[in-house]
C-alpha positions as CSV (number, residue, x, y, z in Angstrom):
1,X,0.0,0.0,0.0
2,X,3.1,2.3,0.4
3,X,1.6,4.5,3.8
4,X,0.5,2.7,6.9
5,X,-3.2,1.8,7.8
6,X,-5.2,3.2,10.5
7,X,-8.6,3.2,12.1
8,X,-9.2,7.0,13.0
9,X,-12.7,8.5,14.3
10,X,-12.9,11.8,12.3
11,X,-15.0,14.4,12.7
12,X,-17.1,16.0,9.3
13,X,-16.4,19.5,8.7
14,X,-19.1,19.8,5.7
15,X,-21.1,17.0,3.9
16,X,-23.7,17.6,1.1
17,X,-25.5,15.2,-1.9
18,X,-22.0,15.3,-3.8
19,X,-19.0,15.6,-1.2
20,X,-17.8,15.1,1.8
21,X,-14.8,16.5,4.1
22,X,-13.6,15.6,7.3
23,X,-10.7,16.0,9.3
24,X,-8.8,12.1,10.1
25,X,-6.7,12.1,13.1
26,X,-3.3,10.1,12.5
27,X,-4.0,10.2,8.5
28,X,-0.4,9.1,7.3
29,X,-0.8,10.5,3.8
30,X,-1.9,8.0,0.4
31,X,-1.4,8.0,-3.0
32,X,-3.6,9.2,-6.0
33,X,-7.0,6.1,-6.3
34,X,-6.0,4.5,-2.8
35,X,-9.6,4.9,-0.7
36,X,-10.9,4.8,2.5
37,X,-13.9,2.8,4.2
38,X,-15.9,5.2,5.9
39,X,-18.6,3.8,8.8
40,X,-21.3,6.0,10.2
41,X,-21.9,6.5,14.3
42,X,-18.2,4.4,14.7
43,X,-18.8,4.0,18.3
44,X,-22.1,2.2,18.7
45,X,-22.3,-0.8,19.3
46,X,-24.5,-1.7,16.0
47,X,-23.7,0.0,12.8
48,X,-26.8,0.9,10.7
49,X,-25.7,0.8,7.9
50,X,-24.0,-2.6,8.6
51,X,-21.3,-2.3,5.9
52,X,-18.9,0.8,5.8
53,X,-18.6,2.9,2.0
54,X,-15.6,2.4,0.1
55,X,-14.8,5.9,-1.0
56,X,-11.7,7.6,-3.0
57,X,-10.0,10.1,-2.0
58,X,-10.4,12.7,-4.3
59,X,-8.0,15.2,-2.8
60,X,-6.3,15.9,0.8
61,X,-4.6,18.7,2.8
62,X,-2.8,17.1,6.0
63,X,-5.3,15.3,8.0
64,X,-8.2,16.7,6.0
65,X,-9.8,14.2,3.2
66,X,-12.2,15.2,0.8
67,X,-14.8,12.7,-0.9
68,X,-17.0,13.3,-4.1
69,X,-19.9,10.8,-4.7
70,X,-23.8,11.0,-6.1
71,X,-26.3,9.3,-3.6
72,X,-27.3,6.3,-4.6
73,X,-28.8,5.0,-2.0
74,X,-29.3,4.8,1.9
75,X,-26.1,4.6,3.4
76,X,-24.6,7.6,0.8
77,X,-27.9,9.3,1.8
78,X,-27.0,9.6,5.3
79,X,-23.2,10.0,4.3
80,X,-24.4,13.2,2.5
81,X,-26.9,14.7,5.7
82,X,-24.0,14.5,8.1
83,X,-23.6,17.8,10.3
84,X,-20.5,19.6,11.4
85,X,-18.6,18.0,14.2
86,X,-20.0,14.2,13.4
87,X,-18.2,11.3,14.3
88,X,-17.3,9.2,11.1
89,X,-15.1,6.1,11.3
90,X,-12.0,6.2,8.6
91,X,-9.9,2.9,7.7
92,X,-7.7,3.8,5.2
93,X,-5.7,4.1,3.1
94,X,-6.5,1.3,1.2
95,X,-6.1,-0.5,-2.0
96,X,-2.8,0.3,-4.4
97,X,-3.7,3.6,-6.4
98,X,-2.1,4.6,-9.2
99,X,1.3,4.0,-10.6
100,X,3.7,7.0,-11.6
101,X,2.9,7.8,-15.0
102,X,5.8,6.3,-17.7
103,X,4.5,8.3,-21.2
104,X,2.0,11.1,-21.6
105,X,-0.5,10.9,-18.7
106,X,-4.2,11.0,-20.6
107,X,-7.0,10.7,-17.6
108,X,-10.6,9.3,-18.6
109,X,-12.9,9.8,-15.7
110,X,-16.8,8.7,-16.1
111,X,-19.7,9.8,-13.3
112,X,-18.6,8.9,-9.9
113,X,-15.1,7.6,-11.0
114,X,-13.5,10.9,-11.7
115,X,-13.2,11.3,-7.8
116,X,-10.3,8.5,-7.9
117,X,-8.6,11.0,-10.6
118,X,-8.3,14.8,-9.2
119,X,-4.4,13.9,-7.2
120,X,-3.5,12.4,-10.3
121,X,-4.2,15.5,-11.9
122,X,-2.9,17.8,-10.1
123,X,0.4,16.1,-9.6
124,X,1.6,15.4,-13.2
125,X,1.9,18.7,-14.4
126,X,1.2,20.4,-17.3
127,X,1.9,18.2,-20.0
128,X,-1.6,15.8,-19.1
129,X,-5.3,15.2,-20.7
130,X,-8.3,15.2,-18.5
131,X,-11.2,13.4,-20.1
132,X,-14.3,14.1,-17.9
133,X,-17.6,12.4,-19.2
134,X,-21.6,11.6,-17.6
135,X,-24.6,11.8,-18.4
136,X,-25.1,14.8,-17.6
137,X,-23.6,18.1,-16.2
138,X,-24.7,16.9,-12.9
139,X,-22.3,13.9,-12.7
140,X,-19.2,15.9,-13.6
141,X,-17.4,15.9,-10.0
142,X,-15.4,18.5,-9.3
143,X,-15.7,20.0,-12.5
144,X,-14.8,23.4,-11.3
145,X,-11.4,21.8,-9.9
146,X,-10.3,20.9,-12.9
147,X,-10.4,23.7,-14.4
148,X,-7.9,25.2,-12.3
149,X,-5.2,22.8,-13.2
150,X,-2.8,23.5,-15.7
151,X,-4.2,20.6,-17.6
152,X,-5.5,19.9,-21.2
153,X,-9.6,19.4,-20.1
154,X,-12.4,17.9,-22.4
155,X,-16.0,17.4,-20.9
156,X,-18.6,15.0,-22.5
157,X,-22.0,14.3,-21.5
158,X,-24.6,12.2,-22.9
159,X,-27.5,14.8,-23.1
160,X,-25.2,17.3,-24.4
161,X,-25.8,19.4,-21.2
162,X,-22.3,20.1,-20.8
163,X,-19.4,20.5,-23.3
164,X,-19.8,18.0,-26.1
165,X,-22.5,15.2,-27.0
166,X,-21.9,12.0,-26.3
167,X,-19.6,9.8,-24.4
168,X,-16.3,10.3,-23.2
169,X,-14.1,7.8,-25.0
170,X,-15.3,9.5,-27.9
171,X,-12.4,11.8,-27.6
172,X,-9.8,9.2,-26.5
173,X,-7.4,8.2,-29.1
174,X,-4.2,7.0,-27.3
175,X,-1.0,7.0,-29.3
176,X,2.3,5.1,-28.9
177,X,4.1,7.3,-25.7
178,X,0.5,7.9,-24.3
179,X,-0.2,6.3,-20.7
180,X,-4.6,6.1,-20.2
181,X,-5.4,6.1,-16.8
182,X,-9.2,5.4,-16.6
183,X,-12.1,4.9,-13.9
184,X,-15.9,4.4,-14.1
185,X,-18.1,2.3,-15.6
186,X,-17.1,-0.7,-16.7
187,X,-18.5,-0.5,-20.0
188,X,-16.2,2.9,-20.2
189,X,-13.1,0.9,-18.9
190,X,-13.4,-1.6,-21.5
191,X,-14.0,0.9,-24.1
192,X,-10.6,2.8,-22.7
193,X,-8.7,-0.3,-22.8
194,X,-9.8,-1.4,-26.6
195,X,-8.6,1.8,-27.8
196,X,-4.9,2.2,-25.8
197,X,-4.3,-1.2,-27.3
198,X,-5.4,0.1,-31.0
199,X,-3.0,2.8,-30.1
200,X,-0.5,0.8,-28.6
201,X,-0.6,2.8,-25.3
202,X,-0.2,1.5,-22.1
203,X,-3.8,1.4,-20.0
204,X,-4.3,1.2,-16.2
205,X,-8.1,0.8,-14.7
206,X,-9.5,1.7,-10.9
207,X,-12.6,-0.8,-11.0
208,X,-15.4,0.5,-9.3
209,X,-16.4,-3.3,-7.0
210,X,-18.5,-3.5,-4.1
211,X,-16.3,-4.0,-1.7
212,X,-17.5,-5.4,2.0
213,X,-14.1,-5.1,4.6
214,X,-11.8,-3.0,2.2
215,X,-8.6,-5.1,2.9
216,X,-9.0,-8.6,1.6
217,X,-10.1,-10.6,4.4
218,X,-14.5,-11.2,3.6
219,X,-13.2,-12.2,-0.3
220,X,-16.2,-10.3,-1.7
221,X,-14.7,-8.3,-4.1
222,X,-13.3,-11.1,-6.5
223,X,-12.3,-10.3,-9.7
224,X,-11.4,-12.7,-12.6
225,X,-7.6,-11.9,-13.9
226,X,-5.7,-13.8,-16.8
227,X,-3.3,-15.2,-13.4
228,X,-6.5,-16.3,-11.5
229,X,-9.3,-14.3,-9.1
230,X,-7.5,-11.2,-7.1
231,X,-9.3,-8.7,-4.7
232,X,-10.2,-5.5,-6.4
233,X,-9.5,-3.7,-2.6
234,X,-6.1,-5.0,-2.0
235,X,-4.6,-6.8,-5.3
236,X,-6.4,-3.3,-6.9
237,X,-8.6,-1.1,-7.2
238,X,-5.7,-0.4,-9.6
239,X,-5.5,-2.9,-12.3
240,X,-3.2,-3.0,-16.0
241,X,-5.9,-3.5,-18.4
242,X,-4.7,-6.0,-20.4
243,X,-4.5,-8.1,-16.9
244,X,-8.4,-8.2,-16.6
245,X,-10.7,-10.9,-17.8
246,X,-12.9,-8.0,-19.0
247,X,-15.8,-10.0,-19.9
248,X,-16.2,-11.6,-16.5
249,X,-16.5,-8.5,-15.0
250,X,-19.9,-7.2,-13.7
């Protein structure tokens, strides 16, 4: 993982339908796509929801993480009403996040998986292309972010909302010295990966599995590799595309 783990009880300083920040106690830094599995009400005896949220971190300033998501569903609902000074539980960092780019960094991020791609970003500079793509303007995370890196940005959404019509692998077409770093849907991961080997780039994918513990012990987060099944939390989330058995994913 390359930073050691901790349990910490955080406290939120803001939360809303799309992000979440809190300051960790004891955070020992992470890189760019490691996560965190955050737990509501850590201290009671009975956690409702049962299962924690895996969650990105989509950018940090010492001890204070910020998360982007969309609610989904009950437990992100109450992830998003959180009030200032609410205890949240933290185990992280987690996973193995992405590798330090080799040839021309060119980022494809789709709805919630552009959270895993802001550090990555911002730490490679000028000389990188940020493909941001949804369905619509509303699943663009941290659009606004983005724009204030020094980076070469292209927005796609499907309803032609925002930026251009359509998808966001539309606009990738990876060349020999270009390095795609992708995360979202699978579908889009796929796509990404077809084209960087057209183009003979190289092509590195955070999957997006439900994940139940976060650290390989509960084995629910299998995924089917061309070596045999590894754990998207602890072999990944960060995969080499051509690794993947990409029609056995979900």
């Amino acid at each position: 993982m390359g930073c050691s783990l901790i349990f910490s009880t955080a406290r939120v300083v803001r939360a809303s339908a799309t992000e979440l920040v809190a300051e960790v106690p004891g955070w020992p830094g992470h890189r760019p796509g490691q996560f965190a599995m955050l737990t509501l009400d850590p201290g009671a005896p009975r956690h409702d929801p049962l299962l924690p949220r895996p969650m990105a971190v989509y950018r940090s300033e010492g001890e204070r993480l910020e998360f982007r998501f969309k609610v989904v569903g009950r437990g992100t609902k109450l992830l998003a009403g959180l009030a200032q000074g609410a205890p949240l539980g933290v185990l992280g960092p987690l996973g193995n996040g992405f590798p330090e780019p080799q040839g021309r960094p060119v980022l494809v991020g789709g709805g919630t998986g552009i959270a895993s791609l802001y550090e990555l970003a911002a730490g490679c500079g000028s000389d990188v292309r940020v493909l941001l793509g949804g369905r619509t303007r509303d699943e663009i995370l941290g659009l606004k972010d983005f724009q204030l890196l020094p980076v070469e940005l292209s927005v796609t959404t499907e309803d032609g909302s925002l930026g251009e019509r359509g998808r966001v692998t539309d606009l990738l077409q990876p060349s020999s010295g270009d390095e795609v770093f992708a995360c979202g849907p699978t579908g889009m991961m796929k796509r990404a990966h077809e084209l960087a080997r057209a183009g003979s780039a190289r092509c590195w994918v955070s999957l997006e599995t439900h994940m139940a513990c976060g650290f390989g012990v509960c084995l629910g987060c299998a995924v089917k590799t061309k070596s045999g099944f590894r754990y998207a939390c602890s072999h990944g989330p960060v995969f080499a595309a051509e690794a993947l058995e990409w029609d056995a994913l979900p």
